[in-house]
N, C-alpha and C positions, 0 to 999 in steps of 0.2 A: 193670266190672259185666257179665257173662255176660248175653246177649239173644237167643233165638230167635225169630221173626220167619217168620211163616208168612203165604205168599200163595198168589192160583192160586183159591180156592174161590168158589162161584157158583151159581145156579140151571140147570141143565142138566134134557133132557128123559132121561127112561130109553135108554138104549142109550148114550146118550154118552159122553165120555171128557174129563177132567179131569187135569191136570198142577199139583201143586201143589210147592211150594216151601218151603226152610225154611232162611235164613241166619242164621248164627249171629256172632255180635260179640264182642269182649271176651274170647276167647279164644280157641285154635284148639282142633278136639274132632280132631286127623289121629291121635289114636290111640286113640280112645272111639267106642264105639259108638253109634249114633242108631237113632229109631224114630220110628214114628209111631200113635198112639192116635184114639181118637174115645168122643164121647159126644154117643149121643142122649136126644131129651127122656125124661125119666124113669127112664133106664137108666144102670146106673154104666159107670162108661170102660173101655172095651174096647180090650186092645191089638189093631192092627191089622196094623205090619211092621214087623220092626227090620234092621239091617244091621250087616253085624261092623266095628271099627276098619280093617280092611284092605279092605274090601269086595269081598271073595270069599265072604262067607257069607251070607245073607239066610234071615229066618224072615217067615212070615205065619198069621194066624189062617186057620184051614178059611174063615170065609165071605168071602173074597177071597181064595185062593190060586186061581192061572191068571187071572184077572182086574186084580189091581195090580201093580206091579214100583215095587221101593225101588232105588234109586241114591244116589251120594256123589260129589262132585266135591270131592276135598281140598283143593283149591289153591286154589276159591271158597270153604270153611266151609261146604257147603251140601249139604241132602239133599233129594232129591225125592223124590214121590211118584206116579208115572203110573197113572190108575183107568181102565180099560176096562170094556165094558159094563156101564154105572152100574146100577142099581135103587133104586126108593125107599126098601130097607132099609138103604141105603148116607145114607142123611139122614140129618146130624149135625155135629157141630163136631167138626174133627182137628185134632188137638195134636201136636206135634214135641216130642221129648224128647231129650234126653243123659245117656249115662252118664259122670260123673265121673270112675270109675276108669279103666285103660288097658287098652286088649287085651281087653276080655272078647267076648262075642258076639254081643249086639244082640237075644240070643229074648227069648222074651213072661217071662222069670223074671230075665230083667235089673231091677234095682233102677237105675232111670230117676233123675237127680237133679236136672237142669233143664228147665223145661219155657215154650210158646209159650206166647200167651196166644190162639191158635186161630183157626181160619178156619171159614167156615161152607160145607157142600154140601147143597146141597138137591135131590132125584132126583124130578121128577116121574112121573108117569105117565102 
């Protein structure tokens, strides 16, 4: 049984920086790409950042690009997520996802097919 498994998330004040985490079980993803999404309260889920199977390719939405950096460590199953200077529009729950297939790229038009069941960040002000 496939499990991703996201930690790291927390209440931080604006400016801060948040490391979050995301191990995956049950099978290894060393040749699928990963990402990470988020949904705030009343808003549908936004992807956030994906990273390619190889991890030399990394996409991000506009409202975190120069701000988060996605990484992959293959040999733990596991991708992070590093958020530098937070904002409250940054509150929301982030989800880890995996792509099934192999080799593809990890951007926001990857069709995601396992997913966490989410952590929560909250940015005050």
């Amino acid at each position: 049984q496939v499990q991703l498994l996201e930690s790291g998330g927390g209440l931080v004040q604006a400016g801060a920086s948040l490391r979050l985490s995301c191990a995956a079980s049950g099978r290894t993803f060393s040749k699928n790409a990963m990402g990470w999404f988020r949904q705030a309260p009343g808003k549908e889920r936004e992807f956030v950042a994906g990273i390619n199977w190889s991890g030399d390719g990394t996409y991000y939405s506009d409202s975190v690009k120069g701000r988060f950096s996605i990484s992959r460590d293959i040999a733990k199953n596991t991708v992070y997520l590093q958020m530098n200077s937070l904002k409250p529009e940054d509150t929301a729950i982030y989800y880890c996802a995996a792509d099934r297939q192999e080799y593809r790229s990890g951007s926001s038009s990857t069709r995601y097919n396992y997913w966490g069941q989410g952590t929560q960040v909250t940015v005050s002000s």
